[in-house]
C-alpha positions in Angstrom: 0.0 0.0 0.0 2.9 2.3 1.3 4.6 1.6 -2.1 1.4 2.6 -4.3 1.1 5.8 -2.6 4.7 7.1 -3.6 4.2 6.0 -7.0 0.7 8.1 -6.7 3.0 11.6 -5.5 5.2 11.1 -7.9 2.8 11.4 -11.0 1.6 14.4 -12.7 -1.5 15.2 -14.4 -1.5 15.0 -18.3 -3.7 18.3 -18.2 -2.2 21.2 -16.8 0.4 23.8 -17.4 3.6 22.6 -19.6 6.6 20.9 -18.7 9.1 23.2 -17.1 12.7 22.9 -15.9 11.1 22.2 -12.4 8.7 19.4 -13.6 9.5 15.3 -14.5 8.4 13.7 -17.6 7.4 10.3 -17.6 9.9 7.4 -18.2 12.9 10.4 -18.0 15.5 12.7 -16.2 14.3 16.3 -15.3 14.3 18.9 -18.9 17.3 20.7 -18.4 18.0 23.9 -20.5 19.3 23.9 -23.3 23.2 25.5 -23.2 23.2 26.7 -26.7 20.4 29.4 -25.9 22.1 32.0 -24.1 24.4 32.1 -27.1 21.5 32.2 -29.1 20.0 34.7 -26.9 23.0 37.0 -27.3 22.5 36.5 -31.3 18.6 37.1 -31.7 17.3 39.4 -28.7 13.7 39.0 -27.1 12.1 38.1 -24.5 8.4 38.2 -25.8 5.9 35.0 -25.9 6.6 35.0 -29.8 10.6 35.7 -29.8 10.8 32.3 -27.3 8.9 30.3 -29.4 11.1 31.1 -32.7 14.2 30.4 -30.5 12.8 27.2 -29.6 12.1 26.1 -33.2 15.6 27.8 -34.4 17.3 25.0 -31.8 15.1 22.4 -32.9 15.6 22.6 -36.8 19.6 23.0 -35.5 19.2 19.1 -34.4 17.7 18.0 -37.8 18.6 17.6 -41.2 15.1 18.5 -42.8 14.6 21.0 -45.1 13.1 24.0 -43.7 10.8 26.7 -44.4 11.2 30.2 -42.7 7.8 32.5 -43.6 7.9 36.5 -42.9 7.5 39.7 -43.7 10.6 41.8 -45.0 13.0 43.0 -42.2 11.9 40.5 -40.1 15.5 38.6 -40.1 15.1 35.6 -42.0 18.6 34.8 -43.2 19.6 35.4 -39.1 17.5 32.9 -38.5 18.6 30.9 -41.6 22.3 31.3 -40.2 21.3 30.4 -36.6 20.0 27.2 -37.9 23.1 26.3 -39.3 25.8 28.1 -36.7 23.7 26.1 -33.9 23.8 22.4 -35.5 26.1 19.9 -36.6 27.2 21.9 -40.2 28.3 24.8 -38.5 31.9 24.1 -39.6 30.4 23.7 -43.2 29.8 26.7 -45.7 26.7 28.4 -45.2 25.8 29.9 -49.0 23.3 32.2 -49.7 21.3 32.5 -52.9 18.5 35.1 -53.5 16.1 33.7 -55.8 14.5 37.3 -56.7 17.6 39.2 -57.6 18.7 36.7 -60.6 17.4 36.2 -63.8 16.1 32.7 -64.7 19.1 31.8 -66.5 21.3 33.3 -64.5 19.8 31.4 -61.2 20.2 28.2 -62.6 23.4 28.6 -63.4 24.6 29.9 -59.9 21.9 27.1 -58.1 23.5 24.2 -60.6 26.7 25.5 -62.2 27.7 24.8 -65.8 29.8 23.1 -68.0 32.5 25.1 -70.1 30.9 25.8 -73.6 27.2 25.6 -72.1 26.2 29.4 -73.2 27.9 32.4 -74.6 30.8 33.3 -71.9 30.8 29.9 -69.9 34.8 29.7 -70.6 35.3 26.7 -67.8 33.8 24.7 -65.4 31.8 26.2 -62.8 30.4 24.5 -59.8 26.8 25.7 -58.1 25.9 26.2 -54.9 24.5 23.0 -54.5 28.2 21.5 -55.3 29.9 23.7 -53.7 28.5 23.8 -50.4 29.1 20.1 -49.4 28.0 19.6 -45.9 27.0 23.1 -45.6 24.0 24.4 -45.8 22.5 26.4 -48.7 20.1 29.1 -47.9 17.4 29.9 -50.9 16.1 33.2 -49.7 12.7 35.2 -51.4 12.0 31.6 -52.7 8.8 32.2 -53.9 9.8 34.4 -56.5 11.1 31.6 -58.8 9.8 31.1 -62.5 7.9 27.9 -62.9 10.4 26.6 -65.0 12.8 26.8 -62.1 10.5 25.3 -60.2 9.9 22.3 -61.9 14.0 21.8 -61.7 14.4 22.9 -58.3 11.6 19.9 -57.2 13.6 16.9 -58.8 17.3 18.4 -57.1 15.1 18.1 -53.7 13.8 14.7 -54.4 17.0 13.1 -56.1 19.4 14.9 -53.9 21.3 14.7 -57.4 21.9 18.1 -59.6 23.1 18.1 -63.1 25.2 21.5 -64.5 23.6 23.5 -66.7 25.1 22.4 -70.7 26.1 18.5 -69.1 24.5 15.0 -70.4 21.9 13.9 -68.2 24.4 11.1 -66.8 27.1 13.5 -65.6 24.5 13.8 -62.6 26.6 15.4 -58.8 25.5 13.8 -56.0 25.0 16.8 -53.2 24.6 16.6 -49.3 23.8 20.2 -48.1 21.1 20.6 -46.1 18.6 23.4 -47.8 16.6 26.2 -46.3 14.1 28.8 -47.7 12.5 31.5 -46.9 10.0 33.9 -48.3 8.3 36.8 -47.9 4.6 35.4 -49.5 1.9 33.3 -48.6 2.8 30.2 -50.4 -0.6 28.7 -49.4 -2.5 31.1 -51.5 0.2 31.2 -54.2 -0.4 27.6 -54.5 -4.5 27.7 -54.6 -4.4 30.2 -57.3 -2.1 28.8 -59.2 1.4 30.6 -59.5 3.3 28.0 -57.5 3.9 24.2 -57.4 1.8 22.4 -55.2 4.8 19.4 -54.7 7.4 21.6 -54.6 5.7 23.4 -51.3 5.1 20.2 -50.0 8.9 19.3 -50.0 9.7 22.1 -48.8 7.3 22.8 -46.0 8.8 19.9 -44.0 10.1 22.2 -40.8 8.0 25.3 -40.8 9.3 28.7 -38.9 7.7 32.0 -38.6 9.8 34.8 -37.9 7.3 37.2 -36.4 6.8 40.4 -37.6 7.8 44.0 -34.9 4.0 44.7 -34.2 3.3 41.1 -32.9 6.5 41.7 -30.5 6.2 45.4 -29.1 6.8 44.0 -25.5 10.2 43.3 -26.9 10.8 47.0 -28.3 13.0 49.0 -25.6 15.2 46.0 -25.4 15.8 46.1 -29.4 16.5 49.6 -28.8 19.1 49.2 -25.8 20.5 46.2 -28.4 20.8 48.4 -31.2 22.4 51.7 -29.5 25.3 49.3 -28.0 25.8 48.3 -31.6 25.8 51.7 -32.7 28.3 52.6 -29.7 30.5 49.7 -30.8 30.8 51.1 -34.4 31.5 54.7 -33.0 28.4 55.9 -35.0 26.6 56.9 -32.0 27.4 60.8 -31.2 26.3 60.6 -27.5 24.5 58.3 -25.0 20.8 58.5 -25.7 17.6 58.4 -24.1 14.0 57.9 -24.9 11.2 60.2 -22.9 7.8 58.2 -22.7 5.5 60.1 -25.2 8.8 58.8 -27.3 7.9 55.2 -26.3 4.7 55.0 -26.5 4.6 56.8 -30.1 7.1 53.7 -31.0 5.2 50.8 -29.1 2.0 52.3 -31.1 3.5 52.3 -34.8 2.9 49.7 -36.9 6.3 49.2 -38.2 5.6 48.1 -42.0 9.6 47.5 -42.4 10.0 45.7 -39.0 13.2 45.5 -37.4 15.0 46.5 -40.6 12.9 49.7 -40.0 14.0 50.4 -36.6 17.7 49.7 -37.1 17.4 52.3 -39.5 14.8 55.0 -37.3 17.6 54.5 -34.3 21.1 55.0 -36.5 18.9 58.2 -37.7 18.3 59.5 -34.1 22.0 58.5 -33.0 23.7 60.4 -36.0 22.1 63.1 -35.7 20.8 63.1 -31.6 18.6 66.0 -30.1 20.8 68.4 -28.2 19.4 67.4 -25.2 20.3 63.3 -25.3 16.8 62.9 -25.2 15.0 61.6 -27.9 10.7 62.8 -27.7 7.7 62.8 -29.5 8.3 65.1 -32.0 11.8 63.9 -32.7 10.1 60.1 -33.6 7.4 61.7 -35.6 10.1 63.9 -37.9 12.3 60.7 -38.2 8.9 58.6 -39.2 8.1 60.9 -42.0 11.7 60.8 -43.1 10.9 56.6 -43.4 8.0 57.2 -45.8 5.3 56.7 -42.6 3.7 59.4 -43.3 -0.2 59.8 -44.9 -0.9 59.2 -48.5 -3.8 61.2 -50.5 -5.2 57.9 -51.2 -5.4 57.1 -47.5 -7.0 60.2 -46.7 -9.5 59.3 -49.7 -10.3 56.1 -48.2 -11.0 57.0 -45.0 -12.7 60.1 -45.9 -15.2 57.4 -47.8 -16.1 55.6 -44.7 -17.4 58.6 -43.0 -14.5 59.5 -40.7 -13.8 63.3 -40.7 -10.4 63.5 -38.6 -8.9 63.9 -41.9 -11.2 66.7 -43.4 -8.8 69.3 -41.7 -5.2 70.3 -43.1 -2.3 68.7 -42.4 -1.0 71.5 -40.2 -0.4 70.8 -36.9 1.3 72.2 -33.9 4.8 70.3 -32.3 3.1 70.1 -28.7 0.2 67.7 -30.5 2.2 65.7 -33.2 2.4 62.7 -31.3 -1.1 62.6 -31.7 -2.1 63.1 -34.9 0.9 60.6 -36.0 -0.6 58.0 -33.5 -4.1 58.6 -35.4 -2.3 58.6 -38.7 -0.8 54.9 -38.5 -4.4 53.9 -37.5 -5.9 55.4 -40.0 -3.2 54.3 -42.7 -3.5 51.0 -41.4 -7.3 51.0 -42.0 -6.5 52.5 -45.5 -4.6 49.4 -46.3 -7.1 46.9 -45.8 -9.9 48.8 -47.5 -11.5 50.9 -44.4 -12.0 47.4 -42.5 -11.7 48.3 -38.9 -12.0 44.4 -37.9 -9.1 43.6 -40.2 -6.9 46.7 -39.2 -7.4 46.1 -35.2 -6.0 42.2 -36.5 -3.0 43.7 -38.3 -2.5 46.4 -35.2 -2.7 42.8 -32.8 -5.7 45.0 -30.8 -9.6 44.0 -30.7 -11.5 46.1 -33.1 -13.8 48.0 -30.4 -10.0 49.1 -29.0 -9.0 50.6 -32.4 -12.7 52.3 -32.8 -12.0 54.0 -29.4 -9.0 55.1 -30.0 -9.6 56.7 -32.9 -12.5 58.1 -31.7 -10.8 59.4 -28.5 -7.6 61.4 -30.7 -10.2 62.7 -32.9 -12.1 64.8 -30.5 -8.4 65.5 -28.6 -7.1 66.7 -31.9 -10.2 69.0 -32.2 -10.2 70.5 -28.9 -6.6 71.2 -28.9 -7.1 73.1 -32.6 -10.1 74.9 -31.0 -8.0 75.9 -28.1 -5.3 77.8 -30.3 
């Protein structure tokens, strides 16, 4: 009896919160941590629900050999997470080769993906191995992927399922055997791309064997003033930043409320703005984010103002004009209502992009609307 009530305290209940370093899976030894992600840590910074859960897939397609597929908006940091895949597993000491897919012609592609054979085309003078031969153990890294013809496509698929390439201009038996492990990434919805049409339905299959989404900035604002503390030590490690800088927080706020169509790309370059040319104080506001925004192409279009001027909002039906004490707020209201533009005036669909609940966008709106108003009326 004794010995069936210690086996009793030591279970745990399959339903319940997950596994932690504290907690004993069945039939094992405790989870310990993994040693690699403090170094991994140091590489990709975040501390958000989103940034853990890309680190934990990053180590995880490190211990396989599958091909994987990394999904995300531009300036999201695909090829780092491309590179930490292959720094963090057993290839590391490999090449790591990059190919991007939408900067070569058709021709041209296949010839750097495959190589060629001397004589195969006007100006192939020798031998010239591709990526795929040349990268041995490595790891090659096929990045805006979705961009290829379908031609290229067709090839690409039987390299993947042979694991055998043939040079561009060889006989069909002159077939190299390769053993590099192969990663993609893109910037599209391949899912749609395949239902209507414009790319191979087997060739995302192959592909799609480890998936990774590498979040976009709005779905990891928690993580912001750490990006920012990251990138300023960078900037004071390449001696481009003038003096130490702070952020006041009206600055903040304005930054955790942006959109951020370029992602971290975007800030990298917002932050070197503000530390080559830093407010006189050290202390970055409002008004200096708002100037630096417009200078990244944030600002309103005419064909924003249109839209929303057809759905009945009137915040815009005033001039642009606007005093420096209130800018802040009418470039909050701005990336809402440019947000809104971009999906057609749908305020369920912009509050999904923002990451907010629609009756929260509605309200806000609403509420810098009348702010803007009484402030104009007050001057």
């Amino acid at each position: 009896m004794q010995l069936g009530q210690e086996k009793s305290n030591r279970l745990r209940p399959i339903v319940g919160p997950p596994f932690s370093d504290q907690t004993w899976r069945f039939g094992g030894p405790r989870q310990k941590e993994d040693p690699r992600s403090s170094q991994l840590e140091f590489r990709i910074p975040g501390e958000s629900p989103v940034m853990r859960s890309l680190k934990t897939l990053i180590l995880r397609a490190a211990d396989c050999n599958s091909t994987v597929l990394i999904i995300g908006e531009s300036g999201t940091g695909k090829e780092l997470v491309a590179r930490s895949i292959h720094d963090f597993g057993q290839r590391q000491a490999e090449p790591f080769l990059a190919i991007n897919c939408g900067a070569l012609t058709e021709s041209l592609l296949e010839s750097e993906l495959f190589g060629h054979v001397k004589g195969a085309f006007t100006g192939a003078t020798t031998y010239k191995k591709g990526v795929f031969e040349s990268t041995g153990k490595g790891t090659i890294f096929l990045d805006e992927f979705g961009e290829m013809s379908s031609a290229m496509q067709v090839r690409l698929l039987r390299v993947l399922q042979e694991h055998k390439v043939r040079p561009v201009g060889s006989e069909e038996s002159k077939e190299i055997n390769f053993n590099a492990r192969v990663v993609v990434a893109t910037n599209r919805d391949l899912r749609r791309e395949v239902a209507e049409g414009r790319f191979r339905k087997d060739l995302y299959y192959r592909v799609n064997v480890f998936s990774i989404r590498s979040p976009a900035l709005r779905d990891r604002l928690d993580d912001l003033p750490l990006l920012i503390d990251v990138l300023l030590n960078r900037l004071v490690d390449s001696t481009k930043l003038v003096r130490p800088l702070g952020f006041d927080s009206e600055a903040l706020a304005l930054l955790q409320n942006y959109s951020w169509p370029g992602n971290v790309r975007e800030l990298e370059n917002l932050i070197e703005r503000l530390a080559i040319n830093p407010p006189g104080t050290g202390l970055v506001s409002s008004t200096d984010i708002s100037f630096a925004l417009e200078l990244n192409g944030s600002g309103e279009s005419d064909n924003s103002r249109e839209i929303i001027l057809s759905k009945g909002l009137n915040c815009l039906r005033n001039s642009r004009a606007t005093t420096v004490r209130h800018l802040h707020k009418r470039q909050e209201l701005d990336l809402y209502l440019t947000e809104l533009a971009r999906v057609g005036g749908n305020v369920t669909r912009a509050a999904r992009r923002l990451g907010i609940n629609r009756s929260t966008l509605h309200m806000r709106i609403k509420r810098l609307e009348m702010k803007l108003a009484s402030l104009s009326q007050a001057e």
